[in-house]
Each structure stands twice: as C-alpha cells, then as structure tokens.
Backbone bond lengths (Angstrom), bond angles and torsions (degrees), N, CA, C in turn:
res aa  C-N    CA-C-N  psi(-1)  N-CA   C-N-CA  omega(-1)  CA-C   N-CA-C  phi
1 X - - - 1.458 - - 1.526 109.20 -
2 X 1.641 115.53 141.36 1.216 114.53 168.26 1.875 113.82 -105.02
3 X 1.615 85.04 151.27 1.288 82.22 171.95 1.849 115.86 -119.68
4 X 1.197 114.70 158.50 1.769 118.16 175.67 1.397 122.10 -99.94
5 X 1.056 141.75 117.77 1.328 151.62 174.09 1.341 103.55 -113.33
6 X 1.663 116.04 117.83 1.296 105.85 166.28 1.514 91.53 -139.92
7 X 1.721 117.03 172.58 1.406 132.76 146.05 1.347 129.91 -117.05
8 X 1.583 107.38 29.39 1.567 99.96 -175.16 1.603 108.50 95.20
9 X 1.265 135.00 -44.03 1.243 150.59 -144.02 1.983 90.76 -116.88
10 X 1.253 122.39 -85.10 1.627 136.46 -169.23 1.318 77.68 -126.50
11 X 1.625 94.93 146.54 1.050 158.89 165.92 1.669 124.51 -93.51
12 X 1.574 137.17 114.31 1.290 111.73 -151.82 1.681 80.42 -158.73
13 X 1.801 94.02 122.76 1.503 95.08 -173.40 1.673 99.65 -139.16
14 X 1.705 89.20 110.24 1.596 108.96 -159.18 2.011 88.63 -97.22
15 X 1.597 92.99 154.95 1.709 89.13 169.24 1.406 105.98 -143.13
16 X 1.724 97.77 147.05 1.689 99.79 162.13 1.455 133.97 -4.03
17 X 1.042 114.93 -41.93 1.346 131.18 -155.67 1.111 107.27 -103.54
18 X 1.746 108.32 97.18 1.628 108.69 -173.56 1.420 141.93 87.95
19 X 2.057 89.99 -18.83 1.378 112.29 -160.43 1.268 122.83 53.70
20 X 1.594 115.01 34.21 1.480 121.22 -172.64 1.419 110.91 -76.91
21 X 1.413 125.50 152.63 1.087 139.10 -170.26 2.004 108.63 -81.60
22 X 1.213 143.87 65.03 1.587 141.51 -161.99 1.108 114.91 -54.83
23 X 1.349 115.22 -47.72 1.712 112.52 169.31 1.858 91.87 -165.04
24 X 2.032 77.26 162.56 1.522 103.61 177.80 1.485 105.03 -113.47
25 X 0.842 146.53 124.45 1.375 139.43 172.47 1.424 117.48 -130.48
26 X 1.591 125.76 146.44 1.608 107.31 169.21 1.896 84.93 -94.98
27 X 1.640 85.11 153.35 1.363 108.72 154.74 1.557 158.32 -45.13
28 X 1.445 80.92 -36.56 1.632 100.76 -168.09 2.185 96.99 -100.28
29 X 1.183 114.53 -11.68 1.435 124.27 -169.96 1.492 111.47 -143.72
30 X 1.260 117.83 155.31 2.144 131.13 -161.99 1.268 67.27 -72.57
31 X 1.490 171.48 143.69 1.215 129.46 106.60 2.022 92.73 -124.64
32 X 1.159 142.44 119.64 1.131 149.34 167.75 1.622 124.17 -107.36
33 X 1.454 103.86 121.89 1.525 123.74 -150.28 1.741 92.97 -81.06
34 X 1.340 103.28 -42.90 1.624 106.22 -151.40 2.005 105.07 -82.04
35 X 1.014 122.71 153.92 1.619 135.08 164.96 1.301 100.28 -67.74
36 X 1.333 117.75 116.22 1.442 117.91 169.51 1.591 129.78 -93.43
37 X 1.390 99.66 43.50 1.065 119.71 173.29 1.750 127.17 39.32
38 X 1.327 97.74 46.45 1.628 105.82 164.13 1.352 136.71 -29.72
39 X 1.366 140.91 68.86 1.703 108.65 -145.22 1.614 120.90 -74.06
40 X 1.584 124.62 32.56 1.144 126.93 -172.57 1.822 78.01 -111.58
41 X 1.254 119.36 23.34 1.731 100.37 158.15 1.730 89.83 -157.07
42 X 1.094 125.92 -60.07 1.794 119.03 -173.06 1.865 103.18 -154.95
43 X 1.090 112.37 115.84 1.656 118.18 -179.12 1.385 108.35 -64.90
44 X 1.711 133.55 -10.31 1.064 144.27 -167.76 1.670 103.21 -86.79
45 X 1.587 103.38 156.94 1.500 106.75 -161.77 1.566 102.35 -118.04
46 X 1.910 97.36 -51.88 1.867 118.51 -164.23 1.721 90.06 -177.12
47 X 1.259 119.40 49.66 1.410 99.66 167.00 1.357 140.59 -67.52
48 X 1.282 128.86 161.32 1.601 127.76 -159.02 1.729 90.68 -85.61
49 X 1.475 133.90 160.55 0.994 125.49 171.07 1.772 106.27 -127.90
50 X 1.225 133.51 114.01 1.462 104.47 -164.41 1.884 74.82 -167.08
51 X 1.234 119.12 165.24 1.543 130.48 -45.78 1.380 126.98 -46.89
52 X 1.082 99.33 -12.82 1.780 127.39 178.43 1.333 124.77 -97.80
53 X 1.382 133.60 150.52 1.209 121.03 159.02 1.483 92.76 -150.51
54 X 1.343 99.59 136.85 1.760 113.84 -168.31 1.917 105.76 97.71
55 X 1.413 63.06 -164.00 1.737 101.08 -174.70 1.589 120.80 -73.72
56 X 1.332 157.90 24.25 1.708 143.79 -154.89 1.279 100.62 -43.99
57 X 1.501 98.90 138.29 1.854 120.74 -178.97 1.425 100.44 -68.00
58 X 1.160 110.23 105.46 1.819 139.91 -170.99 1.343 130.20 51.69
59 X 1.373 92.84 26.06 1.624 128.26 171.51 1.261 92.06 58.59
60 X 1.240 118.46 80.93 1.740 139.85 132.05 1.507 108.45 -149.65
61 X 1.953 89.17 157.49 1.160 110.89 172.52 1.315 112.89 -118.65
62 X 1.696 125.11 143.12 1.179 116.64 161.34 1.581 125.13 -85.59
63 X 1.232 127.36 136.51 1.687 102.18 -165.34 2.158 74.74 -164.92
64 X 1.645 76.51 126.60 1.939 107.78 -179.48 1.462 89.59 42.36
65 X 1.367 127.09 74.32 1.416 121.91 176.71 1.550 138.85 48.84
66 X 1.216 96.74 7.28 1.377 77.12 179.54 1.921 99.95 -140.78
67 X 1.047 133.50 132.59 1.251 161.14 131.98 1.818 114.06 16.07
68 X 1.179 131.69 105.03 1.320 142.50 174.83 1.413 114.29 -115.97
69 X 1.197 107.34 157.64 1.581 113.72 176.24 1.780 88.80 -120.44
70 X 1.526 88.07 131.19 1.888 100.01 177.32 1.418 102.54 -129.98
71 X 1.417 111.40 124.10 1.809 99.65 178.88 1.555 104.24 -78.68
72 X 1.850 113.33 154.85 1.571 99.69 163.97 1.442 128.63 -27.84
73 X 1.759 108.81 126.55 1.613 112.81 157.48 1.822 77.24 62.81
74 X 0.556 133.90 30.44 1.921 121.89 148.01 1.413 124.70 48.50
75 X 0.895 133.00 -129.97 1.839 135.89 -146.39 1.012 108.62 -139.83
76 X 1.106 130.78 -39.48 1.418 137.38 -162.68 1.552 107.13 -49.30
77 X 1.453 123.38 -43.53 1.557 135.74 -153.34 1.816 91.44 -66.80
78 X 1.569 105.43 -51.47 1.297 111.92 175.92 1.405 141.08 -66.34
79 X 1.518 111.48 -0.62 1.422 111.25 178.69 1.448 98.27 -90.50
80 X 1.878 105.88 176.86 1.380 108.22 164.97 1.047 89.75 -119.71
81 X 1.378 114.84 144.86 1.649 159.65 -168.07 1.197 105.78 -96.24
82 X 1.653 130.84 138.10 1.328 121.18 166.46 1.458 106.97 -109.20
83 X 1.182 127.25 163.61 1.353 132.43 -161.82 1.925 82.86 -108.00
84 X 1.738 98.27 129.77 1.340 130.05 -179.71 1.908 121.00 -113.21
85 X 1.537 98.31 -12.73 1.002 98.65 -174.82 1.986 101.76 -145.69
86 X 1.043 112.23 172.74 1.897 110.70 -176.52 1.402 97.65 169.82
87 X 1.415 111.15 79.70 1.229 112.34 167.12 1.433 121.10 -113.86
88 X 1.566 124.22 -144.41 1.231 114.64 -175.27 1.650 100.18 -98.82
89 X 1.208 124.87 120.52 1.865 142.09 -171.49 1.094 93.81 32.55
90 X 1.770 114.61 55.80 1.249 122.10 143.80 2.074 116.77 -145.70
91 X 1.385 111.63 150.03 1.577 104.40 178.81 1.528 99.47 -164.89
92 X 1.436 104.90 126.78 1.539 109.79 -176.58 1.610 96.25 -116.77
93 X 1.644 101.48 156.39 1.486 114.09 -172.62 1.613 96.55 -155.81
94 X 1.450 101.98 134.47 1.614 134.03 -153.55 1.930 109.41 -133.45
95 X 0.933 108.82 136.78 1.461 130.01 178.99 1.578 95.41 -139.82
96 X 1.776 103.18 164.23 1.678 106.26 175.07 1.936 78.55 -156.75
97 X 1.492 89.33 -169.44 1.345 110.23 -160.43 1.177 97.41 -95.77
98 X 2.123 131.19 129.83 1.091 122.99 167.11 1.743 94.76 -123.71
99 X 1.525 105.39 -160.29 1.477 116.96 -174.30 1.289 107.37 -67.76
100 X 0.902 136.78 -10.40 1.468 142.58 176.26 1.520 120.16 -77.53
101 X 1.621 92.13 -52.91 1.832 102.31 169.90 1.511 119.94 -69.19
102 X 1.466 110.51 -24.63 1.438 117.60 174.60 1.093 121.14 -66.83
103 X 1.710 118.51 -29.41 1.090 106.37 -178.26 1.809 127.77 -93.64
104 X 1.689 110.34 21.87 1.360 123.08 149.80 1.327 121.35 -123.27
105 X 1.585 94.42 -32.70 1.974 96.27 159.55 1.479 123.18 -130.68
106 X 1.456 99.54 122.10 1.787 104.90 -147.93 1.893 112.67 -68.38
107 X 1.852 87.68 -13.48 2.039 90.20 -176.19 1.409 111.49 -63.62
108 X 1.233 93.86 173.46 1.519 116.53 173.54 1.580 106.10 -116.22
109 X 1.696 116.32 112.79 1.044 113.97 174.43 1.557 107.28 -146.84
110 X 1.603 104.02 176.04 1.277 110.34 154.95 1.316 129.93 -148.47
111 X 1.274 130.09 129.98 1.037 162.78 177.20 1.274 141.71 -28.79
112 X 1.128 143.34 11.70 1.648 153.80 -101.39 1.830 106.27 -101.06
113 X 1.438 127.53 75.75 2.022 108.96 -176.85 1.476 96.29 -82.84
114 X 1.339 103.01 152.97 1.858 125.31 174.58 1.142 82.93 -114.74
115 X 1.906 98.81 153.29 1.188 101.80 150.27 1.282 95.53 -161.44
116 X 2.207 109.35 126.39 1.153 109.63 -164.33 1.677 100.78 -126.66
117 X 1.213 105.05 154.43 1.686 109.93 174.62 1.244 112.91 -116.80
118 X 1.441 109.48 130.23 1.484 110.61 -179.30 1.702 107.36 -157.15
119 X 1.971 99.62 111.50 1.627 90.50 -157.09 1.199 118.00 96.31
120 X 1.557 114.02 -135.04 1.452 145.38 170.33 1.119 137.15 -121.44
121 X 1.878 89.64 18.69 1.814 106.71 -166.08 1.649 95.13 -112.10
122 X 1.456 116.19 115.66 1.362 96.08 151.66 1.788 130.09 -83.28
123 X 1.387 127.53 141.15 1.275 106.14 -178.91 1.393 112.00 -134.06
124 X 1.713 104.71 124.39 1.513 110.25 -162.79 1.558 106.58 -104.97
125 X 1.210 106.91 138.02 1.592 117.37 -154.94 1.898 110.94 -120.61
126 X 0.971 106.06 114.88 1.297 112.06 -168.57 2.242 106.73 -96.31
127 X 1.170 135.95 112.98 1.034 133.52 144.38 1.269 128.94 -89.98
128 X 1.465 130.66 136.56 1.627 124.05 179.14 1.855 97.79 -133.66
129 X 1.138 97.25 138.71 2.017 106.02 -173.73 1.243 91.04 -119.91
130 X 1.411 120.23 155.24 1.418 121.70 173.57 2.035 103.98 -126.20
131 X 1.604 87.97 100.12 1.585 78.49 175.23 1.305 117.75 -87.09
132 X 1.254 126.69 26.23 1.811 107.26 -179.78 1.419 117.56 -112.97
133 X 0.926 129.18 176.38 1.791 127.74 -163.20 1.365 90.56 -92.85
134 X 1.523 154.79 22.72 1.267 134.34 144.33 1.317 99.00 -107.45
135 X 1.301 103.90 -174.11 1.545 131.46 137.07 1.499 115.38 -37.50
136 X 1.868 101.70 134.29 1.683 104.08 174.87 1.588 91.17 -138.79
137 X 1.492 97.38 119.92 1.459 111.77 173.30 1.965 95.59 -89.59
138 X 1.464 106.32 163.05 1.634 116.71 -171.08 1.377 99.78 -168.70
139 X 1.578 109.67 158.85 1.593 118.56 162.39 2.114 91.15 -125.54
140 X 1.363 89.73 166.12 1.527 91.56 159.52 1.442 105.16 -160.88
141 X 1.696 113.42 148.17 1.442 119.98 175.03 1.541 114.03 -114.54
142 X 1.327 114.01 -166.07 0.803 145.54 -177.56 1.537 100.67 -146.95
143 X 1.806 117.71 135.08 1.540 106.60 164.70 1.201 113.23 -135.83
144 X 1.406 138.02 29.56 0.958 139.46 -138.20 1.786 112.90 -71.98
145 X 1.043 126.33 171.90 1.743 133.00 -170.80 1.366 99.95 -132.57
146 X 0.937 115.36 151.00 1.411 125.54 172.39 1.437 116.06 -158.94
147 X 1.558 115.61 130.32 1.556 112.25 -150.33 1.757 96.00 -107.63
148 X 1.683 100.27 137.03 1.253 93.11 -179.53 1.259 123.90 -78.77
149 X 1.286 112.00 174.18 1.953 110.46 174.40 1.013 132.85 -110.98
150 X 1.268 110.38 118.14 1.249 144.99 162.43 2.108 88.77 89.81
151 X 1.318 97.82 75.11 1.064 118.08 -168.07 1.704 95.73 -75.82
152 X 1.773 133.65 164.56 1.173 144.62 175.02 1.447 99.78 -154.67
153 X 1.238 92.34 122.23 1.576 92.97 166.57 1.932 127.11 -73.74
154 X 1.326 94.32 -38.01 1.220 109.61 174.36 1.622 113.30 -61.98
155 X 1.500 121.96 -26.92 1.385 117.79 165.62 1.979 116.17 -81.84
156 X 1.783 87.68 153.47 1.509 84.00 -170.87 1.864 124.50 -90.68
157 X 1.383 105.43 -4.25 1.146 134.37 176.98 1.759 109.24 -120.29
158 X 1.414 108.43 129.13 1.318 133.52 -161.22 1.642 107.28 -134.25
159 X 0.821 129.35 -13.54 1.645 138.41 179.69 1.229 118.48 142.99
160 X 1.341 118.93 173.64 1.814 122.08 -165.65 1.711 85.60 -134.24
161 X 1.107 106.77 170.56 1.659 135.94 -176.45 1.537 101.13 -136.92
162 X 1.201 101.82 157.04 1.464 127.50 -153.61 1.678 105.73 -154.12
163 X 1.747 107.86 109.32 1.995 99.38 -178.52 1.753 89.47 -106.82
164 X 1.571 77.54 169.10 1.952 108.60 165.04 2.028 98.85 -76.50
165 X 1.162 115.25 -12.55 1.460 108.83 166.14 1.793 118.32 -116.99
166 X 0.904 116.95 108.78 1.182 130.58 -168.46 1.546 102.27 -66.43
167 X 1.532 131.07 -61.08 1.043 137.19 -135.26 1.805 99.84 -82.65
168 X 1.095 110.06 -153.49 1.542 118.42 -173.18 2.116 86.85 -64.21
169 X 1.298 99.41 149.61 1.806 128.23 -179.36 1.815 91.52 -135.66
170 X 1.593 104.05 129.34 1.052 110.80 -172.32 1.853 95.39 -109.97
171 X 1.488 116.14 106.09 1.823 115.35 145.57 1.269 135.28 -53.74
172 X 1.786 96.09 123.08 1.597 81.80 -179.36 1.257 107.64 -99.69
173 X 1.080 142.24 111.96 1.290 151.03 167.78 1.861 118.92 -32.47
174 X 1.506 97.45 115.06 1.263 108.07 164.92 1.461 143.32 -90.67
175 X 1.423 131.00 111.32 1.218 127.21 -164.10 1.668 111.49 -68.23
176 X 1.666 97.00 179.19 2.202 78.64 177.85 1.626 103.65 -91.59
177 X 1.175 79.69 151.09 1.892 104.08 -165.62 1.278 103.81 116.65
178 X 0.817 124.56 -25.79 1.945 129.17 -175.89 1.836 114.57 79.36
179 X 1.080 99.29 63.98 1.364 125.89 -177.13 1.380 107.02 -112.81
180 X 1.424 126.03 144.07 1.312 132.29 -164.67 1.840 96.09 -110.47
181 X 1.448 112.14 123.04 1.180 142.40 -160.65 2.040 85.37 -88.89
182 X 1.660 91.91 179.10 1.425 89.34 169.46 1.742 96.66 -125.89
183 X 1.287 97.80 18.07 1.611 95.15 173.85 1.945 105.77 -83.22
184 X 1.345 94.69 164.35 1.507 82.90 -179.93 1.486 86.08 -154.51
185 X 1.298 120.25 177.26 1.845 135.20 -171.11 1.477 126.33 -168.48
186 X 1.295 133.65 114.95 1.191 93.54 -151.41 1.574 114.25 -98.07
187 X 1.160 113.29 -173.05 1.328 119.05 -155.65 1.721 107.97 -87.33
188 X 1.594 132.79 100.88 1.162 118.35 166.13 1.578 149.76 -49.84
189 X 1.397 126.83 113.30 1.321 129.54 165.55 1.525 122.53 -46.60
190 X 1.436 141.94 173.42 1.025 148.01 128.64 1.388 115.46 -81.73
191 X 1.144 134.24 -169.45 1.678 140.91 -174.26 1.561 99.11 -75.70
192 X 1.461 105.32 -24.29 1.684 82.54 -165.43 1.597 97.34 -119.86
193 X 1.298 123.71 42.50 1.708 147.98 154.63 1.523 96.92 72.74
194 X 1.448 112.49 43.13 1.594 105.87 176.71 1.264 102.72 -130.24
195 X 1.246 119.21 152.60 1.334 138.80 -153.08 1.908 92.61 -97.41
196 X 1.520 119.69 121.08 1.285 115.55 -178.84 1.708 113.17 -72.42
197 X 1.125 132.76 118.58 1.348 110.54 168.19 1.808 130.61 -100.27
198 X 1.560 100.47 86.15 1.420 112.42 -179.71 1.386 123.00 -91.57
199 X 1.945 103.71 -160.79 1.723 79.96 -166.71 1.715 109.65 -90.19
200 X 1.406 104.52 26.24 1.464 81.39 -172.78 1.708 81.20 -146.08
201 X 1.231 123.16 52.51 1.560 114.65 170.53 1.532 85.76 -99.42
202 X 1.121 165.79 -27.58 1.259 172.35 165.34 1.716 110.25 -51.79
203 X 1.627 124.85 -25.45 1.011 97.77 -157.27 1.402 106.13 -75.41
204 X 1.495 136.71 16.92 1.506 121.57 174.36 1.810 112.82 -85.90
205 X 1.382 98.50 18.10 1.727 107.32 179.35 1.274 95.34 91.17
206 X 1.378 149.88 -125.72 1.785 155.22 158.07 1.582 108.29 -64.00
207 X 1.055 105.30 162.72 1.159 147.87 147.17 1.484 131.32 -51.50
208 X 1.421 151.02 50.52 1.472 116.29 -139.64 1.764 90.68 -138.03
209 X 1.468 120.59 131.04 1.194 145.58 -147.29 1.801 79.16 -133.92
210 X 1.872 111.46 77.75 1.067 92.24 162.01 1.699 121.76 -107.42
211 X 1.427 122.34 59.32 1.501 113.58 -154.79 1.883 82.94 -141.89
212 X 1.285 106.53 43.79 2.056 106.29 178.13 1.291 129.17 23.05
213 X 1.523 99.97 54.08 1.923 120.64 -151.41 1.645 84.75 -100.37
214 X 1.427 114.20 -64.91 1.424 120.89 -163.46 1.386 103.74 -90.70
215 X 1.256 106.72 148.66 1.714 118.25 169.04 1.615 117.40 -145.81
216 X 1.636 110.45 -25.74 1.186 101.01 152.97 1.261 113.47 -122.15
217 X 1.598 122.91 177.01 1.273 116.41 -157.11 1.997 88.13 -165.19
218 X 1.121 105.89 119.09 1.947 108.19 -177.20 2.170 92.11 -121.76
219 X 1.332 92.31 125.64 1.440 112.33 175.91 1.124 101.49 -80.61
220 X 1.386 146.47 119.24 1.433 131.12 156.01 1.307 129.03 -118.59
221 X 1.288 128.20 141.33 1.343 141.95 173.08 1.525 102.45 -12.96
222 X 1.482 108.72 161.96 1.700 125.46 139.24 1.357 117.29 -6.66
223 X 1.563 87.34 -81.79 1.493 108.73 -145.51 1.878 100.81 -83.38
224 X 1.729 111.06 17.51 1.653 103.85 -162.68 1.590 122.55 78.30
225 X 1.029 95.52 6.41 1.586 89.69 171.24 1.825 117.35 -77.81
226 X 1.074 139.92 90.00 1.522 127.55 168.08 1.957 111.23 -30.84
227 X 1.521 95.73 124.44 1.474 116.41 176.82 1.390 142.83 -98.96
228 X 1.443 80.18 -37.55 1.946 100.18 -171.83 1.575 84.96 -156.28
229 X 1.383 114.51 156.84 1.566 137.45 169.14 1.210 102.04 -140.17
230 X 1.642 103.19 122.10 2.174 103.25 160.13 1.295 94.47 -106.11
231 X 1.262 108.14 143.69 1.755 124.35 -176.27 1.533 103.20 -128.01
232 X 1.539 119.11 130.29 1.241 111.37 -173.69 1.808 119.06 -151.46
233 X 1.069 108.91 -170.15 1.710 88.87 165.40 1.606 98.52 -150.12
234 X 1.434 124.86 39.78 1.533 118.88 -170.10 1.780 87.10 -88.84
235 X 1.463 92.38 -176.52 1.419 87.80 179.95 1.645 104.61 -111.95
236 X 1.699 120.66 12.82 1.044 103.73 -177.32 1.814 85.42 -128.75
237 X 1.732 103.49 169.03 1.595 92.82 171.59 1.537 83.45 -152.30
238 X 1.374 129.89 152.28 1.708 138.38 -159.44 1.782 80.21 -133.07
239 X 1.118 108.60 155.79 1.673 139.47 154.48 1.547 96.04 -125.92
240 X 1.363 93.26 143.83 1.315 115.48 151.19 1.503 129.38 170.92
241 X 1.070 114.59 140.01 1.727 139.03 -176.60 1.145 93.50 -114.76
242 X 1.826 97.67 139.54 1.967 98.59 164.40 1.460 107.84 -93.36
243 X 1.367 98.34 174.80 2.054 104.36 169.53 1.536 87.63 83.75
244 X 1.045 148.74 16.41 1.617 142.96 -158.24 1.336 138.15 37.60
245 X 1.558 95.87 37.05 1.579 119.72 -162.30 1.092 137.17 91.81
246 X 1.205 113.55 27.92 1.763 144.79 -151.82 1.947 88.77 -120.21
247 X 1.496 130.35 36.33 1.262 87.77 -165.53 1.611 76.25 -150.18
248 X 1.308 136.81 174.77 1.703 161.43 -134.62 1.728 82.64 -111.28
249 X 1.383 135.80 -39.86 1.520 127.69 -151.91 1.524 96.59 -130.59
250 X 1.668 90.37 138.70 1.875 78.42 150.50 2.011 97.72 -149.23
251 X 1.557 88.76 144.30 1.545 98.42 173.58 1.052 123.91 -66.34
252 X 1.601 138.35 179.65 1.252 168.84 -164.29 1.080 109.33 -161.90
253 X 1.157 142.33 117.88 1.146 136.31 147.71 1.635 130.75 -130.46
254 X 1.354 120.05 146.83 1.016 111.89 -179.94 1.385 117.68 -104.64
255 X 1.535 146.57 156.40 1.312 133.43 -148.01 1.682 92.15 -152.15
256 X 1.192 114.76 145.97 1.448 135.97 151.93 1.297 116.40 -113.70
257 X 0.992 122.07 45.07 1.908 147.29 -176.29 1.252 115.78 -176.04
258 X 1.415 88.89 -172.08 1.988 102.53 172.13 1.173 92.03 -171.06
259 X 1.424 107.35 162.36 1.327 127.27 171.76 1.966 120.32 -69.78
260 X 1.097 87.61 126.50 1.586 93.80 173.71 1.549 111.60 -16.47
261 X 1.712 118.06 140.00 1.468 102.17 160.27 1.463 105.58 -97.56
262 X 1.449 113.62 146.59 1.539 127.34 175.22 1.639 119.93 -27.61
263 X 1.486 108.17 119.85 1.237 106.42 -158.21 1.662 150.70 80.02
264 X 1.668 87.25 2.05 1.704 100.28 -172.53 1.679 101.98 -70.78
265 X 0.989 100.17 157.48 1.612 103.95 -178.65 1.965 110.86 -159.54
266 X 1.533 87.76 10.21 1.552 94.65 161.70 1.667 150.18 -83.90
267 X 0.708 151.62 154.33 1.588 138.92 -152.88 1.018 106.09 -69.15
268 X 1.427 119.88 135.46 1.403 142.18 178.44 1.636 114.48 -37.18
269 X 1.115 123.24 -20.21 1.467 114.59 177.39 1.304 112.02 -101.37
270 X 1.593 132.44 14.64 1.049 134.89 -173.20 1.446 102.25 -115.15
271 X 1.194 122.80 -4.26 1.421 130.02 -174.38 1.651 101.55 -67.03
272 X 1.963 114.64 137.97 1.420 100.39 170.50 1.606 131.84 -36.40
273 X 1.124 110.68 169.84 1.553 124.82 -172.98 1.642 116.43 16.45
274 X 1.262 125.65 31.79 1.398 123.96 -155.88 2.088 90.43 -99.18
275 X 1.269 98.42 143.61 1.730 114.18 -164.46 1.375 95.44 -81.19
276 X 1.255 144.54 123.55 1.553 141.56 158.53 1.753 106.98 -87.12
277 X 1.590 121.87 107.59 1.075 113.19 174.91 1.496 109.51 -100.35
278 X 1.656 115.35 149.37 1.961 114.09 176.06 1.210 106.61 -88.87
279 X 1.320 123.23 151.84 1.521 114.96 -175.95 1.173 119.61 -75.97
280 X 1.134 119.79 130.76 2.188 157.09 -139.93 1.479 93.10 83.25
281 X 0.965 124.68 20.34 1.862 91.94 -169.77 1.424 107.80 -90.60
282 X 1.237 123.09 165.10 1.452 127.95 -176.41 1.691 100.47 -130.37
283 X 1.215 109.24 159.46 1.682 140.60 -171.40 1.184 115.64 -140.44
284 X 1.183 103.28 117.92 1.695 109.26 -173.05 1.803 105.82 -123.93
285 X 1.403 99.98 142.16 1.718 84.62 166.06 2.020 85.34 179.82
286 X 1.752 106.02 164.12 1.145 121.50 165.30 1.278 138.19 -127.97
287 X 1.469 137.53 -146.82 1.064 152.76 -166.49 1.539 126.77 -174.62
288 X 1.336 100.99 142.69 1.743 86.40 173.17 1.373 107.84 -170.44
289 X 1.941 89.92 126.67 1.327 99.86 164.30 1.529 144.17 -117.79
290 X 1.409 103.97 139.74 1.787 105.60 -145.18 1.651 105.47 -109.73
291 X 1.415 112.83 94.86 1.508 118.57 153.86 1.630 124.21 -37.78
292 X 1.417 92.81 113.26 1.213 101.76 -169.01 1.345 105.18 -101.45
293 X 1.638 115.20 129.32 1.456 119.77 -160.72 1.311 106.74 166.59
C-alpha cells in the first residue's frame, strides 16, 4: 500500500514496503524528484538500508561469537512496515525484530522512519531502540535516486554536483564485490568547483566520501541550475549511477556505515562508523531532502 503526504508545496508518496520513499513531486508543476525505478537500469527508488549498509566480506557477520549471513545493505528494504503515525505533513512507519530477522540478526529491535514536510524540505527520520539484554551493534542508510531532467542518453554530460566542502574530497576506492579498498583518489572539480556528471564519472563503481568531509551535496541541472539537495550529518555519503554514469538517475546517499574493507573478518561491532546501542537504548538521527525551486 501507498501512502500520500503532501503540504501544498511536495507531494511525498511513501509505501509499506520498506518504508520506501515512491515519488517526490511538487504540486503545483509535472516536476518528479525520485527515479522511478525502470528495471532496464535499477528497480530501486530510496531504499531503507539497515542492519547493514554495504557489502560484508562474503556476506557474514560475526556478532557475540557466532557467525550470520547478512545480504547486501540488509533487510530492512524488504519488510512491510506498518504505518504508526498519520498526521498533518507528517507519517511514521515501524518494523521490529521477528523469527525471521533473528535468524541473520539475533537482536531485538525496533525500527521507527518519520517522514515530515515542511516547505520544500522533505525530512526523513530514522529511530532505532534496542530491546535485548545485550549490546546491538547496526549500520543504517539512506539510498535514495533521483532522476535527472530531461535526461539524453546520447549527451555526455547529465548534471554537475555541488558539496558544503569545496576543497580536495578524498575517494575511497571500491574493489569488485563492493568492498572498501584502502586506496583512495581524490575527487575532481571543474573550474567552477562542481563535480561534472558524465558517462564515465561512475566508472570507479560509487563514489564514496568515507572520511565525514561532505554533508551537503546539491544535484544540479545541465545548464547549472541547483535541483535537489541531500543534507545530512552521517559520516559517510556514497554516489552512484549504474552503467558508469550512462544512466537517467544518480543516488546520494547518506550512510552510518561502510562497507567491509577487503578481507575483514572481525566482529561486527568493530566495523567502521557502526552505532553500538545498550539495552533500552535508543538512536536517533535524520535526513533531508530539499527541492530546489
């Protein structure tokens, strides 16, 4: 089931499923923020990423000794969510831990996304509770897509990006499997400090700024126009387009993880930026994305 959130301004139609974000739209104009998930490039829209985010080195985790199988970016995208909240340009949606989740992640938790409109900002709100009598280590993402305008394939430039850090942005290089290398490179400007987005700024697989450099990030048109803004405070943020930038969308995301580095084989709570909650403890954090217009 989908649901509608609007204020007059955007339009925001979140669904069961994942609590994924389906589209952003303003109201008053055709204009649609979100990738509508074509599957001749990625069926994905804005999926939730949680307990995981990334890649685990041969997809397991170790966690209180003993050995899990976690698929990429985790489970979360795949549950259905019940809606906990439906107010006025506001709607929260909640999952918790059953026998199913236990048997790759053994906690007991629950799950809590907001999602509030105010303006031209959407702002997506992540809660995590830890009901079990240990420690619950976690990552969580954000993956959102956003389709460019008046996209051409046949052209080689599709839009530029724009950070809150101007100066050198250090890449960390991903190996295949999507494993975080310890090579890094840094990320090129144009003359006027914007990041070109062509068809082959992608071919290093993502994008991934894991050193808490960037926090905002403005997509802009062709022609320089600013489009979309993700605003955040994780310490990691991923780009990525498939085909190596050959494709109608490209993500943003913001991360409270990273993907395994090649070869890790250490316990799941030692993994970068990963949240250690005590049992009752709660985790709060957000997101926000700002229609630019």
């Amino acid at each position: 089931m989908e649901h509608i959130l609007s204020n007059g301004i955007l339009e925001a139609v979140i669904s069961d499923l994942g609590a994924e974000i389906r589209n952003l739209r303003r109201v008053t104009a055709p204009t649609e923020y979100i990738w509508q998930g074509d599957p001749d490039y990625w069926t994905g829209r804005a999926p939730l990423l949680f307990p995981i985010v990334g890649s685990l080195w041969n997809g397991e985790a170790l966690i209180d000794g003993n050995t899990y199988q976690i698929r990429k970016h985790g489970f979360a995208r795949d549950m259905v969510f019940r809606k906990t909240a439906d107010e006025d340009r506001h709607m929260a949606f909640a999952i918790e831990a059953n026998e199913e989740t236990r048997t790759c992640f053994p906690h007991d938790f629950v799950l809590t996304v907001d999602y509030r409109l105010l303006r031209n900002v959407l702002t997506v709100g992540w809660t995590v509770t830890n009901r079990s009598d240990s420690p619950m280590s976690f990552n969580i993402g954000g993956h959102p897509a956003f389709a460019y305008p008046k996209f051409k394939a046949e052209e080689n430039i599709h839009g530029y990006m724009s950070f809150d850090k101007r100066q050198k942005i250090d890449n960390t290089r991903l190996a295949e499997g999507g494993y975080a290398t310890r090579e890094t490179e840094p990320i090129e400007f144009d003359a006027d400090e914007l990041l070109p987005l062509t068809n082959d700024t992608f071919d290093c697989g993502s994008i991934l700024d894991a050193t808490d450099q960037i926090h905002r990030i403005t997509l802009h048109t062709k022609d320089g126009r600013p489009w979309v803004t993700v605003k955040h405070n994780m310490p990691v943020t991923a780009l990525w387009s498939p085909r190596n930038g050959k494709a109608p969308f490209v993500c943003i995301e913001p991360w409270q993880g990273c993907c395994d580095y090649e070869g890790y084989d250490g316990d799941f709570a030692r993994r970068p930026f990963t949240i250690s909650l005590p049992p009752g403890g709660t985790w709060e954090s957000s997101y926000q994305i700002i229609a630019e217009f």
